[in-house]
N, C-alpha and C positions, 0 to 999 in steps of 0.2 A: 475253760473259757478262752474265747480267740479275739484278740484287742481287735480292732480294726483300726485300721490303715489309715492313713491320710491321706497317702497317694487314691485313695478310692473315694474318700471326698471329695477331692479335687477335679477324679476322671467324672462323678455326678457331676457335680455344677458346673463345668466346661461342657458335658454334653447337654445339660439343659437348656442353657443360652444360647447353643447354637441351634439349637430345635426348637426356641422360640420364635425364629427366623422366618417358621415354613409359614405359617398365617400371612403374614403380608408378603411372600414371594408367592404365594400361591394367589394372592388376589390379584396380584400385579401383574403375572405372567399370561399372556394370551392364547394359552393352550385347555384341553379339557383335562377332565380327573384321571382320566386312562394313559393321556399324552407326558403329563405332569409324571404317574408312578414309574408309566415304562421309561423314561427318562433320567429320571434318579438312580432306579436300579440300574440299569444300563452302565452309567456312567461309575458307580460302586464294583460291579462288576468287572469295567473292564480293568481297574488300577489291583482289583484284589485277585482276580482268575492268575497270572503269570507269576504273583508273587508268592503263591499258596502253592503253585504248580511244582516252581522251581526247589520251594521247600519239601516239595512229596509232603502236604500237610495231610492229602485224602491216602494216603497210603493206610492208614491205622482203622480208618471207617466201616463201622460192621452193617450190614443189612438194616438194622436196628436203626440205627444212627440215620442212614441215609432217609430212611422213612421218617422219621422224627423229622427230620429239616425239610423233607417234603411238606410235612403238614403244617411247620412252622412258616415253611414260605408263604403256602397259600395263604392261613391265618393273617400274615401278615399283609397278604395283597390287600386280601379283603378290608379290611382295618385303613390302607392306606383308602384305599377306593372310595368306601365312607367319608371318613375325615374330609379328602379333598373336598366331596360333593357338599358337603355341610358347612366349610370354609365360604363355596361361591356361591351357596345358595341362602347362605343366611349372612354375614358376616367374618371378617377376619376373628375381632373378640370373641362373639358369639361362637364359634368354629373354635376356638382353645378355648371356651366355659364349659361347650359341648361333654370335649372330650376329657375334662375334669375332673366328670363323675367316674374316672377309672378308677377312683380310691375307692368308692362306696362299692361299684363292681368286685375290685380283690376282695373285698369287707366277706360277701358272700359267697362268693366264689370259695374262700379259706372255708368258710362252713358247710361247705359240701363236702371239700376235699379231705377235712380233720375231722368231719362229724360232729362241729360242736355245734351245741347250742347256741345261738341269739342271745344276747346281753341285752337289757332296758338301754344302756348308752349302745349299743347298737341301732333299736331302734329309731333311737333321737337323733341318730347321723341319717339315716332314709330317711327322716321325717323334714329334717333341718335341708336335706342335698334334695329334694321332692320340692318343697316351700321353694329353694333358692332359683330350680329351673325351670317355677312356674313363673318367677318376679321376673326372669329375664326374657324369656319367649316372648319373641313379638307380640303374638297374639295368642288364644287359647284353641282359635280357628284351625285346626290341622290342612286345611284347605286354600291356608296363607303358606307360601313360597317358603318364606324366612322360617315361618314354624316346622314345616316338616325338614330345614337342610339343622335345624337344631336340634329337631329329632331322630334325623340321620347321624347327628354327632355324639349324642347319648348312647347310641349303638356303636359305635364307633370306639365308643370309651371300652364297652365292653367288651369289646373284640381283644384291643388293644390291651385290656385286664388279664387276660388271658396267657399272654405269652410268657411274662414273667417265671410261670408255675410250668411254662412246657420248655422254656431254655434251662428251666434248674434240674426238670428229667435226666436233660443228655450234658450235665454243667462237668463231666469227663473232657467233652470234645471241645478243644481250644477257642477260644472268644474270634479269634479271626476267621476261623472255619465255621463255625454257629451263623457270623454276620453273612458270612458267604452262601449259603445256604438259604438263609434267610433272604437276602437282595436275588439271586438266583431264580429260586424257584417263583418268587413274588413273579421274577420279570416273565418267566416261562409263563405264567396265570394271568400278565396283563398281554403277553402276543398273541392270546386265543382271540384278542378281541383288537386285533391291529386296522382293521376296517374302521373302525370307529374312533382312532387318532387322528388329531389333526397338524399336521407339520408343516403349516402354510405360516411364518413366525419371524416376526425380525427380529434384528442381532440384541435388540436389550430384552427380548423373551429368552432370547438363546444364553445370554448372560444370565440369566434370573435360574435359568434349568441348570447350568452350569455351578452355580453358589450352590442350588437344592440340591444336587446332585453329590456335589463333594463334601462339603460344609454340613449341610446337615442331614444329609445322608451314610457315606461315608465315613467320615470324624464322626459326626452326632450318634448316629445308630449302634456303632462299634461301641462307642466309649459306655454307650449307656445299655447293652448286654452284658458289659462288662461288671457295670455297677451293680445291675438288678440281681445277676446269677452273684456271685459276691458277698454284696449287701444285705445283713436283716432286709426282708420284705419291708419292716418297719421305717424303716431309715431312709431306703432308695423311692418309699411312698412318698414319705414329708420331703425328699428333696423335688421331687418331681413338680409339688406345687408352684414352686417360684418361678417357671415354666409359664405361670397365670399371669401375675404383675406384669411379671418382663413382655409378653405376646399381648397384652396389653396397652400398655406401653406405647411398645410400637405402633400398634395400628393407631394408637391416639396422634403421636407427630408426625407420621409417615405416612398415614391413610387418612388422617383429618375427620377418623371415627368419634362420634360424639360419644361421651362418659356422662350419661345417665345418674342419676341417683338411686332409681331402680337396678340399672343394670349393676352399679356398684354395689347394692346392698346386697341380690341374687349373688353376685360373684362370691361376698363377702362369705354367705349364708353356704354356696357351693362346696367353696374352697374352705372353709371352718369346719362345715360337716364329716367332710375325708378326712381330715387331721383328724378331729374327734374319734371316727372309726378307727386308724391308724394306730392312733397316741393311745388312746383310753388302755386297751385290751393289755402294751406293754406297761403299763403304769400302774395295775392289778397287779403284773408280775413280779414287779419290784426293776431294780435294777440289772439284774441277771439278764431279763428278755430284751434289752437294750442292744447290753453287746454278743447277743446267742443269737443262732439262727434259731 
């Protein structure tokens, strides 16, 4: 059995809070979703390209490897790309309720990849995380704005469900080179589409790029490949949630986003069903599947 760390507490919920951040700089910034990702990445890029360089960190990288962080890049373009759009198309809340459902995602995603069977409290987590994101969606109308940027974020979650189970593949190749890899190739999959940026932006947009860019890109993204590959799945799931309150939160004093009673109960119902996914399955296990990968 392998204790875990504190220090790996810690690097989760420092990168969480700072990745609660991206909702309201992403509403507040007056650039688009492509502008927004190659921007971030960019600016990760260029603080981690000289200092990977200088270390010869790609000296050890096999074919293998490289292809792996290829497809993790894109995945994760992708993943940003969504999010953004579902951020300014529906809401900053609505945009972090969206992408929520990434715990019900790993839920089944795991049961593909172990071959297990579905549990009855499996069920009850899609049943409870399905109820939560019909009580918050605007409307039921797919043909309302707000409805599809929150069903842009559903997918989104899923995308983002994903990567977890593809940086634990290559969890050999060092947490700094994995992020690098990751921001990289992202950025290489948003310059296909640099026509369609728009960089016409004053200095508190440039400031706002600047905070996403370092802050929760950078810091945020590193610390929390670090937790995922690392962490029981279990663990780095339920920390992910506080992610919710917090990006919450914010848009409540910062964006003067109104807090519903519905949208609260949907959250409630969201954010409980993931945990339920999560918690249940090691709670079966006993205490073992706690601290075991």
């Amino acid at each position: 059995m392998t204790p875990i760390q504190p220090r790996l507490i810690i690097v989760a919920l420092t990168s969480i809070c700072t990745m609660a951040l991206v909702p309201v700089l992403v509403t507040v910034v007056d650039a688009n979703e492509l502008t927004i990702g190659l921007a971030r990445v960019a600016i990760a890029c260029a603080v981690l390209t000289p200092i990977l360089f200088f270390k010869r960190a790609f000296s050890g990288l096999s074919r293998r490897d490289w292809l792996a962080l290829l497809l993790i890049g894109i995945v994760f373009a992708v993943h940003w790309w969504t999010y953004f759009y579902a951020i300014r198309n529906s809401s900053a809340s609505l945009g972090a309720l969206s992408l929520a459902t990434y715990g019900i995602h790993m839920l089944w995603i795991n049961w593909l990849l172990k071959s297990q069977k579905p549990k009855l409290s499996d069920a009850l987590a899609i049943l409870l995380c399905f109820s939560g994101c019909i009580i918050v969606a605007p409307s039921l109308d797919l043909s309302n704005h707000a409805t599809q940027g929150f069903v842009v974020g559903v997918l989104s979650g899923f995308i983002y469900a994903l990567l977890p189970f593809m940086h634990q593949r290559i969890a050999h190749v060092p947490t700094a080179v994995r992020s690098w890899g990751q921001f990289s190739f992202a950025g290489l999959f948003f310059l296909l589409f640099w026509p369609q940026t728009n960089w016409q932006l004053d200095s508190n947009d440039w400031w706002g790029l600047l905070v996403l860019g370092i802050v929760s890109t950078l810091i945020a993204h590193t610390l929390w490949v670090k937790a995922t590959t690392e962490l029981p799945a279990v663990l780095s799931g339920a920390f992910y949630y506080l992610y919710i309150p917090i990006a919450m939160a914010l848009s409540y004093f910062f964006l003067n986003e109104e807090m519903t009673f519905s949208k609260l109960l949907g959250a409630s119902l969201i954010v409980g069903s993931c945990l339920l996914g999560i918690l249940l399955p090691v709670m079966r296990r006993g205490k073992k599947g706690i601290i075991q990968q």
